[in-house]
GUTOR-768661 format. One record per residue (C-alpha): chain; residue number from 1; x, y, z. Coordinates in pm, whole numbers, plus 32768, in hexadecimal, padded with zeros to 4 digits. Layout:
<roses>
nuro,doba,x,y,z
A,NUM,X,Y,Z
...
</roses>
This chain:
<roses>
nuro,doba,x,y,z
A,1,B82A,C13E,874B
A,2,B7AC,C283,86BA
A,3,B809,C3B8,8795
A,4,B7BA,C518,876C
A,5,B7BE,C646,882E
A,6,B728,C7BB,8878
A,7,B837,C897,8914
A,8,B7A2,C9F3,893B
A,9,B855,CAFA,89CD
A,10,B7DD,CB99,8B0C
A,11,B7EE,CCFE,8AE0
A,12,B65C,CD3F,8AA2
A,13,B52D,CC5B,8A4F
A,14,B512,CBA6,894C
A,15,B430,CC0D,882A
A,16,B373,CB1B,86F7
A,17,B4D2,CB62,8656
A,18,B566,CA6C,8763
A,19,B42E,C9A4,8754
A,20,B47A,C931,860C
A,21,B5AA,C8A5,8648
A,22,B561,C812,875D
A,23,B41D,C767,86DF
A,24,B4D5,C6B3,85C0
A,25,B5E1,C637,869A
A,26,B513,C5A8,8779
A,27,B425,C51E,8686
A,28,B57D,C441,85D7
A,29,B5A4,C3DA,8748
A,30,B46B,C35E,8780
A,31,B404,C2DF,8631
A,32,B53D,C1D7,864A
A,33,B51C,C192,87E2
A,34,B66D,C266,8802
A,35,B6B7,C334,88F9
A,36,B688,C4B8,892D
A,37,B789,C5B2,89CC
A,38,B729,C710,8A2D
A,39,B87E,C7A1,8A6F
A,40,B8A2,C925,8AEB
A,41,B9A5,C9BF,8A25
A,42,B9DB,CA9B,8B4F
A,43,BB83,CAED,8B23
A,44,BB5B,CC77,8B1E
A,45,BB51,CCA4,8CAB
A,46,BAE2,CE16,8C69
A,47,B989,CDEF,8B98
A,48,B95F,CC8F,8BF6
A,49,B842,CC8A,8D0A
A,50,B77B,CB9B,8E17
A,51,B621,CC04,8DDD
A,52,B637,CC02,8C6E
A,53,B6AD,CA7D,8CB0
A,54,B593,CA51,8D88
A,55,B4C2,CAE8,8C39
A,56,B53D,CA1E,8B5E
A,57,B4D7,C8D5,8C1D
A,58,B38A,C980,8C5D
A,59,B33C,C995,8B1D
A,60,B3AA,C85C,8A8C
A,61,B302,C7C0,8B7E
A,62,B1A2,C84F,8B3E
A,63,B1CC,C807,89D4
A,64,B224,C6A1,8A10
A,65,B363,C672,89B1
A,66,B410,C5BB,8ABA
A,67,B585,C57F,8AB2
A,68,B62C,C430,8B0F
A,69,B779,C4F2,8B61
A,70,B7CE,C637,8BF2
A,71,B91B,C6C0,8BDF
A,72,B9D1,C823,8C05
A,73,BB0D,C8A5,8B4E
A,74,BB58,C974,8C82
A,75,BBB6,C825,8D52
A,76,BCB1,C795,8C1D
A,77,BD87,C8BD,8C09
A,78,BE96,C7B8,8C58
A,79,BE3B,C6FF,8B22
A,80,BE5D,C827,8A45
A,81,BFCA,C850,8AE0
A,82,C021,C6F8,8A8C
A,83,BFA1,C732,88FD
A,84,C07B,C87B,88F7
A,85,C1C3,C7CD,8959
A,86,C17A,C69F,8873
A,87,C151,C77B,8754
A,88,C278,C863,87B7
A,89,C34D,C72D,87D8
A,90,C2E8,C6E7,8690
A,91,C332,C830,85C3
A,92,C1D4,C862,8578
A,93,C187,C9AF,86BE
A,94,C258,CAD9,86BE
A,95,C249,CC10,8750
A,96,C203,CD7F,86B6
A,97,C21E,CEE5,8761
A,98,C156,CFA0,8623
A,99,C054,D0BA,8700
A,100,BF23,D0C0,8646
A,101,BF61,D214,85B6
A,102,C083,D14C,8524
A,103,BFE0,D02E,84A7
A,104,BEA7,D140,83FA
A,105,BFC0,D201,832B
A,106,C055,D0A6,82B6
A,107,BEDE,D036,824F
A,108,BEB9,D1A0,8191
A,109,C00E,D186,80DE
A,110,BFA2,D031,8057
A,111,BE4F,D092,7FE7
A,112,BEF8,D1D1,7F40
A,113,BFC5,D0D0,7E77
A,114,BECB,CFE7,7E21
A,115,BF16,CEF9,7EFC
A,116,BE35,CE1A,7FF5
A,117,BE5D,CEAC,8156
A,118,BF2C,CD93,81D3
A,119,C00F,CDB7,831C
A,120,C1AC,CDA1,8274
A,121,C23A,CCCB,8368
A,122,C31F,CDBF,83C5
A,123,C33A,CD25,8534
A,124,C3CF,CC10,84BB
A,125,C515,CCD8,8452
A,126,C550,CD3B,85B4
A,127,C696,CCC7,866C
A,128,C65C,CC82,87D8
A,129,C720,CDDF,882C
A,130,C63A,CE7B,875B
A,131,C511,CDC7,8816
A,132,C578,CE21,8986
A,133,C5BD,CFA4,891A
A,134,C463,CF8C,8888
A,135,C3BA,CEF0,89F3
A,136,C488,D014,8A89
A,137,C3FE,D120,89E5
A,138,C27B,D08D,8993
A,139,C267,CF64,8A70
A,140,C21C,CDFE,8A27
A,141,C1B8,CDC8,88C5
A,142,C06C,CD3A,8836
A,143,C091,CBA7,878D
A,144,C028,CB2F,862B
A,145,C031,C9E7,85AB
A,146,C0F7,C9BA,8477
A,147,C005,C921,8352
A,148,C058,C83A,8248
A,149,C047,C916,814C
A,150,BF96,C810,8045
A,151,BE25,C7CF,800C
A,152,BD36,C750,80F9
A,153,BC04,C6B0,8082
A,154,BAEE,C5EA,8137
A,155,B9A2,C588,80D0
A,156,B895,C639,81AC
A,157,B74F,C5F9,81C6
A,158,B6B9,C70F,8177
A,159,B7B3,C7CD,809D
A,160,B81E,C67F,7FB8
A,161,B96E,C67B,7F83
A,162,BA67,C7B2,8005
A,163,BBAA,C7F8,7FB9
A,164,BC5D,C93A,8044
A,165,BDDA,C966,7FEF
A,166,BE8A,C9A5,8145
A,167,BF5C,CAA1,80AE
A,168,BE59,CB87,8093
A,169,BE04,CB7D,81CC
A,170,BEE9,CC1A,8314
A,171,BF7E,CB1E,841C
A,172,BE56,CB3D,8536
A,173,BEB9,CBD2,8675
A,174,BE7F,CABC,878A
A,175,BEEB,CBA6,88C6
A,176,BEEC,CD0E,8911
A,177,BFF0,CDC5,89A5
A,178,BF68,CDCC,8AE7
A,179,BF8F,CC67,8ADF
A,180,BDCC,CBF3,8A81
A,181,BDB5,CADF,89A9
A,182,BCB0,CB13,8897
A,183,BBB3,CA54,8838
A,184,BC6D,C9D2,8705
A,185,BD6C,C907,87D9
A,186,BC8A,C8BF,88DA
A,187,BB73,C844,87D6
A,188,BC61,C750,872B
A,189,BCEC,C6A7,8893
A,190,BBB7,C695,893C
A,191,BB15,C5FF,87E5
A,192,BC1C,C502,87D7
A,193,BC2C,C49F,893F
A,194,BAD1,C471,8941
A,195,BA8F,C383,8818
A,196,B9BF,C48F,8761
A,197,B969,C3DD,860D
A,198,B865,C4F8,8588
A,199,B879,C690,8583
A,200,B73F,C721,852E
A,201,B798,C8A4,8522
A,202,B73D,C9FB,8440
A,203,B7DC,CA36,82FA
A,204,B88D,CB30,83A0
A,205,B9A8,CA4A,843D
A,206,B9EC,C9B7,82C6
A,207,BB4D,CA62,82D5
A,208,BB88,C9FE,8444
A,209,BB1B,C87C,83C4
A,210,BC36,C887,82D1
A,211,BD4D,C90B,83DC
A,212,BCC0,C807,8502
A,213,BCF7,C6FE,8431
A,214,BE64,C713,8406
A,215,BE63,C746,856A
A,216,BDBF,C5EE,85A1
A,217,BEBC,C532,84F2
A,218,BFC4,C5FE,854F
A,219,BF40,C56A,86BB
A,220,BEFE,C414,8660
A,221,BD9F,C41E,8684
A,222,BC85,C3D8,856D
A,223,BBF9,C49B,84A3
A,224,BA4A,C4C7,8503
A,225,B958,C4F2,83BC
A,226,B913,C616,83C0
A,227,B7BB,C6EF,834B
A,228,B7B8,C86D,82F9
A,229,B63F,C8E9,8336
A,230,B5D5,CA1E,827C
A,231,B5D2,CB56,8355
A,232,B446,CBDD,83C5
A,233,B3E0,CD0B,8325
A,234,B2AB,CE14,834A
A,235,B16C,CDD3,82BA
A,236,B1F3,CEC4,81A8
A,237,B339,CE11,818B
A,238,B3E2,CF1A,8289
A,239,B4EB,CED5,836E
A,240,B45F,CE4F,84D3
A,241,B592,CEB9,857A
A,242,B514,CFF9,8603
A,243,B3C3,CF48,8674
A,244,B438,CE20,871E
A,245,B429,CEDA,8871
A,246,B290,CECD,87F4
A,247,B2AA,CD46,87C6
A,248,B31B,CCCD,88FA
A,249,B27D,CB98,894E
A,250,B222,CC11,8A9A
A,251,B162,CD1C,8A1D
A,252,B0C1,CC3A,8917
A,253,B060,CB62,8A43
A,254,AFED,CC72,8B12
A,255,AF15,CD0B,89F8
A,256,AE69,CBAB,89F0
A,257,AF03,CACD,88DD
A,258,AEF1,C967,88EA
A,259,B02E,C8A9,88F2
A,260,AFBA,C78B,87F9
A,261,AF0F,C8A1,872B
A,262,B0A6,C957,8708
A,263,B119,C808,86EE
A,264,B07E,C781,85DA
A,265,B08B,C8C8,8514
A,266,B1FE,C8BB,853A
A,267,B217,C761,84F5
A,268,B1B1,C77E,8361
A,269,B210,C900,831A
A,270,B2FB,C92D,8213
A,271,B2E2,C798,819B
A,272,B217,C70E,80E2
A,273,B10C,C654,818D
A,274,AFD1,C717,81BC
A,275,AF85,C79D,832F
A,276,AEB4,C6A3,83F6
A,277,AE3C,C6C2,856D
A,278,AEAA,C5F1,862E
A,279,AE55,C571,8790
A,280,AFD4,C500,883A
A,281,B117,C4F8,87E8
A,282,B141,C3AE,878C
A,283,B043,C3EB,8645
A,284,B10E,C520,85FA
A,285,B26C,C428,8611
A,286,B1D6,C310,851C
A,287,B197,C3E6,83FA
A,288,B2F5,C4BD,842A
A,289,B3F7,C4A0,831D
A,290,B503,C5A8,8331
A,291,B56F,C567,81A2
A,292,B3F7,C5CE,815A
A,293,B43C,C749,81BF
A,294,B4B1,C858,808E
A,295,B5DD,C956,80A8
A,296,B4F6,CA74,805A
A,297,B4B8,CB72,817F
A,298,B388,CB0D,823A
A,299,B27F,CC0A,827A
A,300,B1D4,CC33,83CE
A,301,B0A4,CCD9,8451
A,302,B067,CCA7,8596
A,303,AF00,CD00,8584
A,304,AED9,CBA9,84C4
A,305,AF09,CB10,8607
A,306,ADCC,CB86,86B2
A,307,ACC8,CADC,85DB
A,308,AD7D,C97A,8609
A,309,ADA2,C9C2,876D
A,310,ABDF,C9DC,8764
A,311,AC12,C8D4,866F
A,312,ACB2,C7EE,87A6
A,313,ABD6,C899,8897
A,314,AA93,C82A,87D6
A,315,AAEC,C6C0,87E6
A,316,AB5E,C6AD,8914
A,317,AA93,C5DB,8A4C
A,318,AA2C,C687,8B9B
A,319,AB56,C5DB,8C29
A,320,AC46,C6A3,8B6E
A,321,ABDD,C7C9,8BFA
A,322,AB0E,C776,8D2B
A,323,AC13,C85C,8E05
A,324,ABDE,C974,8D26
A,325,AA40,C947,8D3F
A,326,AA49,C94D,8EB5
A,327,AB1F,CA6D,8EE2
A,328,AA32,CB56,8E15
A,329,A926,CABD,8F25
A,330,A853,C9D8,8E62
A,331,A78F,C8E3,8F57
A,332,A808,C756,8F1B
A,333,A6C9,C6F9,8E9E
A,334,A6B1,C7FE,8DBB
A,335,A7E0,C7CE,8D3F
A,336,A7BD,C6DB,8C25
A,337,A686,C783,8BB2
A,338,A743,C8E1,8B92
A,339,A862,C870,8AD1
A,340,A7AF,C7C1,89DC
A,341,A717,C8D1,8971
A,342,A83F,C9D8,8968
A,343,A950,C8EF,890A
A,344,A935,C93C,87A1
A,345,A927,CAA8,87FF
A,346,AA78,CB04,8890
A,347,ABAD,CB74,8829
A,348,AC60,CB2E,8967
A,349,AC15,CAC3,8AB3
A,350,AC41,CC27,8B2F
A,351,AAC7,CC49,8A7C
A,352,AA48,CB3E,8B78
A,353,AA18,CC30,8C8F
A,354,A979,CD38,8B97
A,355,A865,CC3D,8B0B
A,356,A830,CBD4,8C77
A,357,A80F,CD59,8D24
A,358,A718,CD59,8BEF
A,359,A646,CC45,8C4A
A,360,A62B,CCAD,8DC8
A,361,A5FF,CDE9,8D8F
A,362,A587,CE44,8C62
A,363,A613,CF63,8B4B
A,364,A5DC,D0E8,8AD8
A,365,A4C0,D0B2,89D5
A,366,A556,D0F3,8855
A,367,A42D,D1C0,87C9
A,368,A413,D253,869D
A,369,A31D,D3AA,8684
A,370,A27C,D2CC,855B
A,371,A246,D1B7,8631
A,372,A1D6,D273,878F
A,373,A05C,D23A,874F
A,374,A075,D0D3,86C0
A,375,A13E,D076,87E6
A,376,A06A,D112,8903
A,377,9F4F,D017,883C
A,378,A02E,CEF0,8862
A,379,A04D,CF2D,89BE
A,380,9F09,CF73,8A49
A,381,9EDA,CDF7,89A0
A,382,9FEF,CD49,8A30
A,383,9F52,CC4D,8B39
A,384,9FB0,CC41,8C8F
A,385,A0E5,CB5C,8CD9
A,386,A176,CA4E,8D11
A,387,A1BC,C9E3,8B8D
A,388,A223,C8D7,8AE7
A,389,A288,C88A,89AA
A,390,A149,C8AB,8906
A,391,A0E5,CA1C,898C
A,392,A19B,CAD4,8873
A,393,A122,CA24,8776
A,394,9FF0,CA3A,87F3
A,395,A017,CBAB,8826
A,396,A08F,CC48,86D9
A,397,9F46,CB5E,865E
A,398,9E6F,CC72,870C
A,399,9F44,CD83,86CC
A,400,9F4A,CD63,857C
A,401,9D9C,CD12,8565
A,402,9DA2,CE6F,8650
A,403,9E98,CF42,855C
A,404,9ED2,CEAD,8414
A,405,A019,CEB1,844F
A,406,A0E6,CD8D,83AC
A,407,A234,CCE2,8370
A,408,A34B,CDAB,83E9
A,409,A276,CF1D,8438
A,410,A1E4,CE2C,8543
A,411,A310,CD5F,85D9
A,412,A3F4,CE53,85D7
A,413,A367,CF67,86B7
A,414,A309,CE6A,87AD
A,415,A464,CDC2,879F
A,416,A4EF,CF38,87E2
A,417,A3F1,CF8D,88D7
A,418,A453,CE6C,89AD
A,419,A5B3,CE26,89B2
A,420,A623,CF90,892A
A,421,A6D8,CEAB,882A
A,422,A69B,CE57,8680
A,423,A731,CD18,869F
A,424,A72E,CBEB,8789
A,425,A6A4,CAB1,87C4
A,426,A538,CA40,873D
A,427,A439,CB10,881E
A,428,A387,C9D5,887E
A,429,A4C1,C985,8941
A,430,A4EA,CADB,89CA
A,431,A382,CB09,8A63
A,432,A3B2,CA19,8B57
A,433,A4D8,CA7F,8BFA
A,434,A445,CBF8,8C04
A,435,A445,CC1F,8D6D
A,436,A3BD,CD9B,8D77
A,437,A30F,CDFB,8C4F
A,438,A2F8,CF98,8C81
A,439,A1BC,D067,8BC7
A,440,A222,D0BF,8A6D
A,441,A1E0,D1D0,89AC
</roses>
């Protein structure tokens, strides 16, 4: 049974960063009928909060991706106890008292000598006298667990196959000295406990991969496959990190993007399949294959977003947004008539109301000093309501005998004149639904 997870911390909402992840591993889930944890990585008590747990859910659920599973690291604290003293009675956790003004000047030495920055084991010298003068005088001590130091390799599925020498790497710290577990230690049990068979995660944790998996087998469990995404840049290829507080996914809902339209744009960036709309998450699952992404960072533009969100809008039935037609006070049996001709004409259903307010009651005339006389014309032979789908076309016929005007020096004054807009759905359309039609010119 395929399992996979999304364990977000709670310390602010998540952003299309977050999204990604979460997407693929949900996606492996249910592509193979598996099963889907959301877990809340929630072990820092100080940054860790409710409401951004509450978000979290929120906006998972609105984009669909429902979890099987929900679990929190905050209520297995005694599990992370029991991992410690397994792997202390094993000689693979000790402590160290190094301050991290300490542990800076060691890093700086070894740079200055051309070596990697790699913590010296020095803790592991300590007698126990040395140890209790040490708690004494700085308290209790922060824990690392002791690496193999050989080569660990794995093949990923994005990355192919990786190999990172242990040596060059420093033995993680798993607790703090004010006795928090991280998320290394608390990753590793709570993957293992749980049966998780797939990590889906940035390229980011490629070093932490490497260190967790001597963990695992240090604890008996087995090992997940694992894949390293590439990291999300700027359109530019610039760093997203100081505009993810911009990409929330609550304020991408709030400014009117459609889940399926995110969805399916995060579904095929960075791979190689080309983008396709798609209508529910089940057609986004059955064309996902994880191997098919590349390493290379991934550029995003948010603003490519909005046309498949009018894109999804456009093709949508009445039924899929009935609510939003009858709060911006269209009559039911006006309804189907009015979306039909505006569907195609949206970018979000915040412009529902707007195209509405214009139908009702009307628009400021757009009129050009070139176009003042012409118009006034127009007007004075625009026949007395109600229309129907033939009055404009019957219309611009006389205007045009009247004026000579043709082509677009005809339509597009009128247009203007009308709805105060150069673009919109076919006039024939829009006539009818012209409730007050004010003198122009």
């Amino acid at each position: 049974m395929t399992t996979t997870r999304f364990a977000p911390s709670p310390t602010g909402y998540i952003h299309v960063g977050n999204l990604r992840t979460a997407l693929m591993n949900f996606l492996i889930a249910k592509k193979s009928g598996g099963t889907f944890i959301l877990r809340i990585d929630d072990t820092d008590p100080e940054r860790s909060k409710q409401e951004y747990v509450d978000a979290i859910q929120e906006d998972m659920e609105w984009l669909g991706l429902t979890w099987d599973k929900i679990e929190r690291q905050s209520e297995r604290l005694d599990r992370y106890v029991a991992a410690a003293d397994k792997l202390r009675e094993m000689g693979r956790f000790y402590e160290c008292f190094e301050t991290p003004v300490e542990l800076d000047l060691k890093r700086k030495k070894q740079l200055n000598m051309g070596k990697p920055p790699v913590y010296d084991r020095a803790a592991l010298a300590l007698s126990e006298g040395d140890k209790a003068k040490l708690r004494a005088e700085r308290g209790d001590g922060h824990w690392r667990f002791k690496l193999d130091q050989a080569r660990i390799g794995w093949t990923d599925g994005v990355l192919g196959d990786i190999s990172i020498d242990a040596a060059s790497v420093s033995d993680p710290v798993l607790i703090r000295g004010d006795g928090q577990f991280l998320y290394t230690l608390a990753s590793v049990v709570d993957d293992t406990e749980m049966g998780v068979t797939h990590v889906v995660r940035g390229s980011d944790h490629v070093t932490n991969t490497a260190t967790q998996i001597q963990m695992i087998q240090a604890l008996g469990g087995t090992v997940p496959t694992f894949a390293h995404h590439s990291l999300l840049t700027g359109p530019q290829g610039e760093s997203l990190s100081k505009r993810l507080g911009t990409l929330a996914l609550r304020d991408l809902r709030e400014a009117g993007v459609e889940p399926m339209a995110l969805l399916s744009m995060m579904a095929r960036l960075g791979s190689s399949q080309p983008l396709e709309l798609r209508h529910g998450i089940d057609e986004i699952a059955e064309g996902f294959d994880v191997n098919q992404f590349g390493s290379a960072p991934t550029k995003f533009d948010v603003n490519d977003v909005y046309p498949l969100t009018g894109r999804l809008l456009g093709e949508m039935d009445l039924d899929a947004v009935a609510a939003d037609v009858a709060t911006a006070g269209v009559p039911d049996d006006m309804a189907a008539q009015f979306w039909s001709v505006i569907r195609a004409n949206i970018g979000t259903r915040k412009d529902i109301a707007g195209w509405w307010d214009l139908f009702e009651n009307g628009a400021d005339p757009v009129v050009e000093d070139e176009d003042k006389e012409f118009v006034a014309q127009a007007m004075a032979l625009l026949p007395e309501g109600p229309f129907d789908d033939e009055t404009w076309g019957a219309w611009t016929k006389a205007v045009k005998a009247e004026t000579g005007r043709k082509g677009r020096g005809l339509f597009m004054p009128l247009r203007k004149a009308l709805t105060g807009q150069a673009h919109g759905p076919d006039m024939s359309a829009v006539l009818p639904l012209l409730k007050v039609i004010k003198a122009r010119g």
